[in-house]
MIBA-280222 format. One record per residue (C-alpha): residue in one letter; x, y, z. Coordinates in pm, whole numbers, plus 50000, padded with zeros to 5 digits. Layout:
<nodes>
NODE; r; xx; yy; zz
NODE; A; X; Y; Z
...
</nodes>
This chain:
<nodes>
NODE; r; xx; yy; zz
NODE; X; 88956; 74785; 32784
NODE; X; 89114; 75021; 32556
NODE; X; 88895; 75245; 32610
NODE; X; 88887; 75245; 32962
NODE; X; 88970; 75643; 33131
NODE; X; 89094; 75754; 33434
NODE; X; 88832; 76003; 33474
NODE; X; 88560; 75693; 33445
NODE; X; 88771; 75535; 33712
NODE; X; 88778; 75820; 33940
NODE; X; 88396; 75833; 33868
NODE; X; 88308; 75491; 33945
NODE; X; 88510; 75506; 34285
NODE; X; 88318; 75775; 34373
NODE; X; 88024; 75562; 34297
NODE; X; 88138; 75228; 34528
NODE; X; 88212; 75478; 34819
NODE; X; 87865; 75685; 34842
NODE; X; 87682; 75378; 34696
NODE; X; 87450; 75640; 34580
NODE; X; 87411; 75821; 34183
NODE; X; 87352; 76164; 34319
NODE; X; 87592; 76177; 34644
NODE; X; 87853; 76058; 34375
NODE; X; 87770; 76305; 34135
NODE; X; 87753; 76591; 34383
NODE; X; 88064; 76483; 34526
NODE; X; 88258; 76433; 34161
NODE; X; 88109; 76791; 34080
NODE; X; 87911; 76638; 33773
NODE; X; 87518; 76591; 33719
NODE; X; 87367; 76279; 33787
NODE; X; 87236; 76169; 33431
NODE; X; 87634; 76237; 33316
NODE; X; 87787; 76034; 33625
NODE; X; 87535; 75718; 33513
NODE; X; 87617; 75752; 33162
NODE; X; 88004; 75693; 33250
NODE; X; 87905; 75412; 33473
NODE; X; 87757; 75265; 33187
NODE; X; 87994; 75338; 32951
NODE; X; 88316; 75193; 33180
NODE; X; 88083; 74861; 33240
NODE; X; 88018; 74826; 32861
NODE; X; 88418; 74865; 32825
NODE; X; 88476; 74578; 33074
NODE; X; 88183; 74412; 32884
NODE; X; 88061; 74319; 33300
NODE; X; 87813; 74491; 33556
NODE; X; 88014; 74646; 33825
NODE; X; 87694; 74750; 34034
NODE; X; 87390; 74581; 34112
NODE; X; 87102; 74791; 34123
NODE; X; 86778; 74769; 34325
NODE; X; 86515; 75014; 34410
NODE; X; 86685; 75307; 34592
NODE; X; 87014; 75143; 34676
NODE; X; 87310; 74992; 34491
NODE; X; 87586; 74724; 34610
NODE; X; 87878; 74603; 34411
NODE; X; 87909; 74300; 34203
NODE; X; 88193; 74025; 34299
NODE; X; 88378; 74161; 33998
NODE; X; 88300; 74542; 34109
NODE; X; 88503; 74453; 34496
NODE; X; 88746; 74322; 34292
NODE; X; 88782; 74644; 34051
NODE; X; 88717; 74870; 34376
NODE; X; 89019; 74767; 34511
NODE; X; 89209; 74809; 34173
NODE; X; 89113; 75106; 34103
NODE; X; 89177; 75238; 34457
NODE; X; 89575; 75127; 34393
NODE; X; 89539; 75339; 34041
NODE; X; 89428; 75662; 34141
NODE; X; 89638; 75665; 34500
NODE; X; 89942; 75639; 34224
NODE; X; 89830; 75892; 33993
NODE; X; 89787; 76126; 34352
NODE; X; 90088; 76036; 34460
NODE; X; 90258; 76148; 34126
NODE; X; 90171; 76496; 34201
NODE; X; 90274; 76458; 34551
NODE; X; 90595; 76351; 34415
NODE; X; 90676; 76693; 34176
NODE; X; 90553; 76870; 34515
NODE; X; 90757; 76672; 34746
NODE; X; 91080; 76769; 34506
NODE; X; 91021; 77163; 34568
NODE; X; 91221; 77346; 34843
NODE; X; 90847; 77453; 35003
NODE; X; 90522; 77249; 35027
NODE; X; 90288; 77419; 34789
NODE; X; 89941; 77314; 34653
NODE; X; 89654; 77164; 34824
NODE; X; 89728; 76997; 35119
NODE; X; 89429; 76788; 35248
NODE; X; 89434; 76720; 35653
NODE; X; 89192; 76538; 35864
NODE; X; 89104; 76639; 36248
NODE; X; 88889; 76418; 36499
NODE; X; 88579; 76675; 36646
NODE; X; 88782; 76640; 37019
NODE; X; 89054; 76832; 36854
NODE; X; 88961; 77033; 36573
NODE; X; 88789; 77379; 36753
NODE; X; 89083; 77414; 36985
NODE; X; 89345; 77335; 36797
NODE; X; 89311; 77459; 36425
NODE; X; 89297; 77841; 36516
NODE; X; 89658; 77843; 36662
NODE; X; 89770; 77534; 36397
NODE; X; 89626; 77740; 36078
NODE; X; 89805; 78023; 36149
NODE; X; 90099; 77910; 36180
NODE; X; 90083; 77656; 35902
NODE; X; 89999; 77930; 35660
NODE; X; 90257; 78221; 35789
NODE; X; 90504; 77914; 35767
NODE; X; 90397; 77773; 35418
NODE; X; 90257; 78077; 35259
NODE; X; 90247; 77869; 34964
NODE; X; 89954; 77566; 35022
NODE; X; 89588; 77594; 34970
NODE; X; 89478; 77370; 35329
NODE; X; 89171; 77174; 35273
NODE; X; 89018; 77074; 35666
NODE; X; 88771; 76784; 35694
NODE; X; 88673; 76734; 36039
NODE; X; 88564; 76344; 36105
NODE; X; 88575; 76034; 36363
NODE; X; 88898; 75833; 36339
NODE; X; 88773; 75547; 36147
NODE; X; 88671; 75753; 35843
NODE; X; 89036; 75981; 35871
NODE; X; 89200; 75631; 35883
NODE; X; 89007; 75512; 35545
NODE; X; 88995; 75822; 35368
NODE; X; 89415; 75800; 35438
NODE; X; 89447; 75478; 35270
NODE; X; 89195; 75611; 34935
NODE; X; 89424; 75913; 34918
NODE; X; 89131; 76120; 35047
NODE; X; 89370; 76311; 35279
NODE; X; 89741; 76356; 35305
NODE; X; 89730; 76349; 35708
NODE; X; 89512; 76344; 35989
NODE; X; 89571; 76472; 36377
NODE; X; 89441; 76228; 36628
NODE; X; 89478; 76064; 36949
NODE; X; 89745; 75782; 36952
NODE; X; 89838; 75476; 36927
NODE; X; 89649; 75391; 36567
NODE; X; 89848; 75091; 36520
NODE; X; 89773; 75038; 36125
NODE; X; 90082; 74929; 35999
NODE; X; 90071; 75117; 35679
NODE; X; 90039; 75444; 35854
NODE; X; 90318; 75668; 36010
NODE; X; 90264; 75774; 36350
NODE; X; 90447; 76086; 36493
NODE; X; 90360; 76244; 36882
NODE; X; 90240; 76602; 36907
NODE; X; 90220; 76661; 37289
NODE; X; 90032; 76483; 37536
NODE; X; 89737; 76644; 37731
NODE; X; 89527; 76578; 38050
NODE; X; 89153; 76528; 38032
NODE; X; 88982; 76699; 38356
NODE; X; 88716; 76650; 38524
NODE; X; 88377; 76887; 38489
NODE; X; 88090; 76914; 38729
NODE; X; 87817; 77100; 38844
NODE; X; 87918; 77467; 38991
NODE; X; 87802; 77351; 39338
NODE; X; 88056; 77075; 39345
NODE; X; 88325; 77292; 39387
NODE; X; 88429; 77271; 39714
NODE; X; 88416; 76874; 39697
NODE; X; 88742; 76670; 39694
NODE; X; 88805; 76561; 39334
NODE; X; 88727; 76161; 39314
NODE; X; 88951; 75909; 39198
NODE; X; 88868; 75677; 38928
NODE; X; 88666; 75443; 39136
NODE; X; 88449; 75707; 39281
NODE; X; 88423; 75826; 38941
NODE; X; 88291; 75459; 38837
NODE; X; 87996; 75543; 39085
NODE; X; 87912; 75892; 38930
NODE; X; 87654; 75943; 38618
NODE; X; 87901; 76012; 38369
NODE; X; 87822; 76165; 38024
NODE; X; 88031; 76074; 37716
NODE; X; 87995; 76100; 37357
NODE; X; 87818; 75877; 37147
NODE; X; 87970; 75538; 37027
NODE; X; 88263; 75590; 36758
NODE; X; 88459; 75848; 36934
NODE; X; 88775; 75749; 37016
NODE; X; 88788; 76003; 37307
NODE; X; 88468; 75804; 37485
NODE; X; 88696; 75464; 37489
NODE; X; 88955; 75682; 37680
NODE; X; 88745; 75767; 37900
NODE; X; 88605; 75420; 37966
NODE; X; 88918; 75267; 37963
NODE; X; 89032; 75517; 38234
NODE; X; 88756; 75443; 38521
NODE; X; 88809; 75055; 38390
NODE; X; 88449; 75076; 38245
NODE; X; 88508; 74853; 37928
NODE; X; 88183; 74628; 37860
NODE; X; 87970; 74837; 38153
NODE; X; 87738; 75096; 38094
NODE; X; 87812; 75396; 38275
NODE; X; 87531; 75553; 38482
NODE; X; 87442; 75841; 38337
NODE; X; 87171; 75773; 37992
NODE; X; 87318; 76101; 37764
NODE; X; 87533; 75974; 37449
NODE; X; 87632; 76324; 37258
NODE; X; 87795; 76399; 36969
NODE; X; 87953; 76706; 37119
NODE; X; 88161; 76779; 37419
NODE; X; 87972; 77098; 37393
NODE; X; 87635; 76912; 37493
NODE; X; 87838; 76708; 37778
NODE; X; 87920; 77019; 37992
NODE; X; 87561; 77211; 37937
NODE; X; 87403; 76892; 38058
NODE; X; 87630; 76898; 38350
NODE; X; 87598; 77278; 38383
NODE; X; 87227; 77147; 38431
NODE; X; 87290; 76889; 38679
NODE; X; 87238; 76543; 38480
NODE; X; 87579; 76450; 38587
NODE; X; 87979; 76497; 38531
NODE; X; 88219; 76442; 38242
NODE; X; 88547; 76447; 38131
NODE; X; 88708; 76662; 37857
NODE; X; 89038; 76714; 37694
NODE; X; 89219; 77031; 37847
NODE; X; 89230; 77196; 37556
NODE; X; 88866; 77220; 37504
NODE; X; 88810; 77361; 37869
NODE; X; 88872; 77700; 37797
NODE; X; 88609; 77717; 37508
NODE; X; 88380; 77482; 37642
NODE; X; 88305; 77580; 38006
NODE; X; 88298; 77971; 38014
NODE; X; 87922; 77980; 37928
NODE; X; 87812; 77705; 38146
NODE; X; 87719; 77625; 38534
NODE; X; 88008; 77410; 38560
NODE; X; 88357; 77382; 38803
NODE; X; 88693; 77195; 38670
NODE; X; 88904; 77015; 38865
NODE; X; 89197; 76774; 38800
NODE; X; 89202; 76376; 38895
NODE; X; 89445; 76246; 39134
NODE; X; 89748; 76064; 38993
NODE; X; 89721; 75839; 38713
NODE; X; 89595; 76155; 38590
NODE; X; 89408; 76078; 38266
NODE; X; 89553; 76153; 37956
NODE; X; 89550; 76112; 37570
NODE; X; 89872; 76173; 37337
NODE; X; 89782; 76350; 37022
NODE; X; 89988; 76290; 36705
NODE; X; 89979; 76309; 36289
NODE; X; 89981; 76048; 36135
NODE; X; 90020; 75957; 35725
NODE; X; 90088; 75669; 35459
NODE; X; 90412; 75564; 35484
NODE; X; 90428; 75560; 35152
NODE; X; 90295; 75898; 35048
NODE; X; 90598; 76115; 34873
NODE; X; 90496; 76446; 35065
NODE; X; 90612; 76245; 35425
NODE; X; 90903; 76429; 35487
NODE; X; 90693; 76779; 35394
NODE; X; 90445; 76616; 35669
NODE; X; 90733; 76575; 35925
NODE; X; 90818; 76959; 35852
NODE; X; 90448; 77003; 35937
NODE; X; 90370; 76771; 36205
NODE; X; 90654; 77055; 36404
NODE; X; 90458; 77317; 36296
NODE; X; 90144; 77141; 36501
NODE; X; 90347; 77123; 36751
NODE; X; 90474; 77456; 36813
NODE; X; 90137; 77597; 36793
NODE; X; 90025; 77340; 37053
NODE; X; 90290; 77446; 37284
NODE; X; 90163; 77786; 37262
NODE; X; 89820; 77685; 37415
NODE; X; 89734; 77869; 37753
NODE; X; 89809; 77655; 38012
NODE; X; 89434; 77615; 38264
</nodes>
C-alpha cells in the first residue's frame, strides 16, 4: 500500500467511470499503454484485481466498488483543498468548472459569461453542457463546482439557490395564429413534440397537461428544442419551449407563439452546489451574477 499514488488513484477513477482503457486515457490526457500500466501497477500494490476484463468491455470487481467509492471521497478532498486556498482570497480566481442543462445553456451563457468574466476578471470558466442526471453526478465526483438547472433537485447533499422563474409558451404552426390559445386539456388532445427521454424539461411539460404514464400524440422524441419548432414550422404538430429560447429558436421557422391561459406553465431555474464544497460562498457571489444577467433578458 505504500506505494500506492494519488495520480494512480486519479487514474483508476477515470478508469471505473468510462469503463473503457482509451476513453480513460484520452480523458486523463495520457496514452493508453501508460494508463494500463498504472492500472496494473496500483492492483499489484493492493496485491487484488480491481477490474474484470472481458473482450471489449470491463466491469469492476466487488473490491474495485468498494475502492471506487474510496477513492471518490480522496480526490473530492484533495479538490476541495484547493478550493479552500481559493475560497480564502478576496476574488474567486482559477478554474471554475460549471455545468448547464441543453434547455438553458444557448440562451443563457452569452449574457451570464459576460458578466461573470467583467465581474471576476480573475477565473479561467470551464462550461460542460449535459442532462441533469450527469451535472448531479459529476457534482458529487467533484467533476464540477456548480451546475444551472431547473428546480427542485431535492438531493440532500446539494445546495439549491433560485435564479428567476420563466414561462414556457406555446409554438405552432404560422397558420394557427389567429386561433384561441388552448388550455391544458385541449393541449392533451394536440400532437405534441418533446424531447427525448432524460430531459428534465420534457417531464415539465408532461406534468403540465397531466400526461404522466401517457404517450402524447405526436411520434417525434428530439434531442433539441431546435428540431421541436422546425417540425412544427413543418406542420407535424405543436410544442412547448422555455421563453428564453423563443427568441433564438423561432425567427427562422414557420411558426406563431402564444401564451397558455392561467396556470401558465412554468419552470424555476436555480444553481445549485455541494454543500460542502469550500468555494460555496464564492458560488453565492456567483449564483447573483446569473441572476442579474438573467434579468437583463428581453422580455417576448
Amino acid at each position: 500500500m505504500n506505494n500506492v499514488t494519488l495520480k494512480q488513484i486519479r487514474y483508476f477513477a477515470a478508469l471505473a467511470r468510462h469503463r473503457h482503457f482509451g476513453r480513460a486515457a484520452a480523458a486523463s490526457a495520457i496514452s493508453q499503454p501508460a494508463l494500463s500500466m498504472q492500472i496494473k501497477e496500483l492492483e499489484d500494490a493492493l496485491a487484488t484485481p480491481l477490474f474484470e476484463r472481458g473482450g471489449r468491455s470491463i466491469s469492476l470487481t466487488g473490491f474495485g466498488q468498494t475502492f471506487a467509492e474510496r477513492a471518490r471521497e480522496i480526490l473530492l478532498a484533495v479538490d476541495e483543498l484547493g478550493d479552500l486556498a481559493r475560497a480564502s482570497r478576496d476574488q474567486l480566481v482559477g478554474k471554475l468548472r460549471i455545468g448547464v442543462i441543453p434547455t438553458i445553456a444557448p440562451y443563457l451563457l452569452p449574457a451570464f459569461v459576460a458578466g461573470l468574466t467583467d465581474a471576476l476578471p480573475g477565473i479561467d470558466l470551464r462550461i460542460r453542457e449535459t442532462l441533469t442526471s450527469r451535472l448531479i453526478q459529476e457534482l458529487a465526483d467533484g467533476q464540477l463546482d456548480a451546475a444551472i438547472v431547473a428546480l427542485p433537485i431535492s438531493e440532500p447533499a446539494l445546495t439549491e439557490v433560485a435564479l428567476f422563474d420563466e414561462a414556457f409558451l406555446l409554438v405552432r404552426p404560422a397558420a394557427d395564429a389567429a386561433k384561441p390559445a388552448p388550455d391544458r386539456w385541449a393541449l392533451r388532445k394536440m400532437p405534441l413534440l418533446l424531447l427525448e427521454e432524460g430531459h428534465c424539461f420534457r417531464d415539465q411539460a408532461l406534468a403540465f397537461c397531466n400526461m404522466h404514464g401517457a404517450e402524447p400524440r405526436a411520434s417525434l422524441d428530439a434531442s433539441s428544442l431546435s428540431t421541436l419548432v422546425q417540425m412544427t414550422g413543418a406542420g407535424i404538430g405543436v410544442t412547448l419551449i422555455p421563453e428564453m429560447a423563443v427568441a433564438v429558436e423561432t425567427r427562422s421557422a414557420a411558426v406563431s407563439v402564444v401564451r397558455l391561459p392561467s396556470p401558465e406553465p412554468s419552470r424555476t431555474v436555480g444553481m445549485i452546489w455541494r454543500k460542502t464544497s469550500p468555494l460555496a460562498p464564492r458560488l453565492q457571489e456567483v449564483s447573483d451574477i446569473v441572476r442579474t444577467a438573467a434579468a437583463r433578458r428581453p422580455a417576448i
